[in-house]
C-alpha positions, -999 to 999 in steps of 0.1 A, spaced: 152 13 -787 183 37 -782 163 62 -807 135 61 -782 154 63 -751 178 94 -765 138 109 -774 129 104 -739 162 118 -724 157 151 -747 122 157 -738 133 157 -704 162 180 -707 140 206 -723 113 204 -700 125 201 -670 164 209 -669 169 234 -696 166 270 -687 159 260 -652 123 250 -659 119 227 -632 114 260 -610 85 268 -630 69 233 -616 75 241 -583 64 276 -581 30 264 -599 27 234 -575 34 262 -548 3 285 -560 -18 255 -564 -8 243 -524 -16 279 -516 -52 281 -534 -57 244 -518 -51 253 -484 -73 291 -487 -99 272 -501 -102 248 -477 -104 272 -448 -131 289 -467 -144 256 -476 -148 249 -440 -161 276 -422 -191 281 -446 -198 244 -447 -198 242 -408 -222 273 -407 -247 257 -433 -248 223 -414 -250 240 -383 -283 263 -398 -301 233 -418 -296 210 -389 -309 233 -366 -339 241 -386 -342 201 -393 -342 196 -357 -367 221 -348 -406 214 -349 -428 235 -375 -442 258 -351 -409 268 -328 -394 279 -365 -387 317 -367 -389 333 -399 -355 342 -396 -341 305 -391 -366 296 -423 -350 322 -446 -315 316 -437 -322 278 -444 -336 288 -475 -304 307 -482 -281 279 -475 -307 259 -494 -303 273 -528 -263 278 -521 -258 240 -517 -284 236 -550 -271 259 -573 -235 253 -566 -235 216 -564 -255 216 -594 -233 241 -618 -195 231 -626 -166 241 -610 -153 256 -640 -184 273 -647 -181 290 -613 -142 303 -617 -151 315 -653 -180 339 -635 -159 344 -607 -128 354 -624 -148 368 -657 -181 383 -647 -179 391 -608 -139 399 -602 -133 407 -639 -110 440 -629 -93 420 -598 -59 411 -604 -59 391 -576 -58 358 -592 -50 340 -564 -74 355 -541 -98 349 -572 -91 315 -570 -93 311 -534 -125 323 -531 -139 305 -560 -129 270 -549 -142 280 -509 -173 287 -522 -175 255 -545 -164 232 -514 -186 247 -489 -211 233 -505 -201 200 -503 -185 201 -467 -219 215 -459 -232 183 -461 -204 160 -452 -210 186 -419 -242 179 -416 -249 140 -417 -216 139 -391 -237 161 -369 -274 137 -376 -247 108 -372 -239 119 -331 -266 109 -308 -292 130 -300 -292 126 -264 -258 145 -265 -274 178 -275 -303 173 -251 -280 162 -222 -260 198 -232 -291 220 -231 -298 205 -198 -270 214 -179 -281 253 -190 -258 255 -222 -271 273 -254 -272 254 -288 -239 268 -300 -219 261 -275 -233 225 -271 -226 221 -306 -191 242 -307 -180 218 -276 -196 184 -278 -211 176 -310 -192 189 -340 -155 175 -322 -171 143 -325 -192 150 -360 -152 158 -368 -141 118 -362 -172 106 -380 -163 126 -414 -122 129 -411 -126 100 -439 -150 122 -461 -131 156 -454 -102 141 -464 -116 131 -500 -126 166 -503 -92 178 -498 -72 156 -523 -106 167 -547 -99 202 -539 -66 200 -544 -70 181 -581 -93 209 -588 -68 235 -582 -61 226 -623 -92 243 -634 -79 276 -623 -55 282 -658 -91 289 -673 -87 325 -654 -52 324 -660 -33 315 -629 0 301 -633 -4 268 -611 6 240 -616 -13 226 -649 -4 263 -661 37 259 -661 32 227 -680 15 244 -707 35 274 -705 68 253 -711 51 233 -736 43 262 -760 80 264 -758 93 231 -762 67 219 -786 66 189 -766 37 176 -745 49 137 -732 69 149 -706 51 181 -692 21 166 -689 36 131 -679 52 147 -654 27 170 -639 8 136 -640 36 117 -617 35 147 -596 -2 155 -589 -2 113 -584 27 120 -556 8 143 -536 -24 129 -535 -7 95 -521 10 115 -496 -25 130 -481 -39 100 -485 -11 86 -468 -11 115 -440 -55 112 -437 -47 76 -428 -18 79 -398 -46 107 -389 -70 83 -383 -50 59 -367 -44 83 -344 -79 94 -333 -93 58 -332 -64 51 -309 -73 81 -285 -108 71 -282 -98 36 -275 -78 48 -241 
């Protein structure tokens, strides 16, 4: 028992104490917080402007279509297709490989990639919390002599928001567990300094372990956070 515990104790000197390598943890866990939060901006404006086209063009009857609204539905069709339907690690290898392969803007590589991929899915989230609010909201809008965006800028998506808080918030703790994938373009996250200090060590129980414990930590926390957050809102509508 002693043999093990002395094993233990020297795996974690070397991977997290020696040569101050627990820095290298938190500067990775900081790149991977930075590509979570960029992403998720991304993430959220393009999924706001997809719901907002397909609903629109769901909404409208077959004859008051434009050809414009048709194509740009299309558009958004066959983004929410083909990147819901290809993996996310698929997507940063031709991101950071094919498209961007002279960037050196990892980050910004990153960023980008993981927007694009949770756009997709936000798109949708988006788009049954706006079918969700009811419809007499958007007519009772247009009535008082206020144009679709702004009915749906100032009364619908606020409370499509409150509908999906529980849906957006499982996209962020998946967005932020997806942050791993980004070693494959070679981004020094989180994942990354794990392997990086166990090529040195020789050692992969604690590195990994520990990244484990640490990606475990967080998502708790949101998921801790998401949940006061709700509270919160069903107590405002309450008063």
């Amino acid at each position: 028992m002693s043999v093990w515990w002395n094993d233990i104790c020297n795996q974690f000197y070397q991977s997290f104490i020696e040569a101050d390598r627990w820095k290298r943890y938190i500067a990775g866990l900081g790149i991977s917080f930075t590509v979570t939060l960029g992403a998720l901006v991304i993430g959220i404006i393009l999924g706001i402007l997809v719901a907002v086209v397909r609903t629109l063009h769901d909404q409208q009857k077959a004859k008051d279509r434009g050809a414009l609204l048709n194509f740009f539905n299309k558009v958004c069709e066959i983004y929410t297709t083909v990147i819901r339907g290809t993996p996310m690690m698929v997507q940063l290898l031709i991101m950071g490989f094919v498209i961007f392969r002279t960037s050196r803007n990892l980050i910004g590589v990153a960023i980008l990639s993981l927007g694009i991929n949770s756009g997709a899915y936000t798109a949708e989230i988006i788009r049954s919390g706006i079918m969700s609010v009811d419809p007499g909201q958007m007519e009772a809008g247009r009535s008082l002599g206020m144009d679709y965006i702004t009915v749906m800028k100032d009364i619908i998506i606020p409370q499509a928001i409150k509908n999906i808080l529980p849906a957006l918030g499982n996209e962020l703790i998946t967005l932020f567990k997806d942050t791993s994938l980004v070693t494959v373009i070679g981004l020094t996250d989180l994942t990354k300094a794990a392997q990086q200090i166990q090529g040195k060590t020789y050692q992969a129980f604690m590195p990994y372990i520990g990244i484990a414990i640490i990606y475990l930590s967080v998502v708790m926390l949101m998921t801790k956070g998401l949940g006061i957050l709700e509270r919160r809102l069903r107590e405002s509508d309450a008063r």
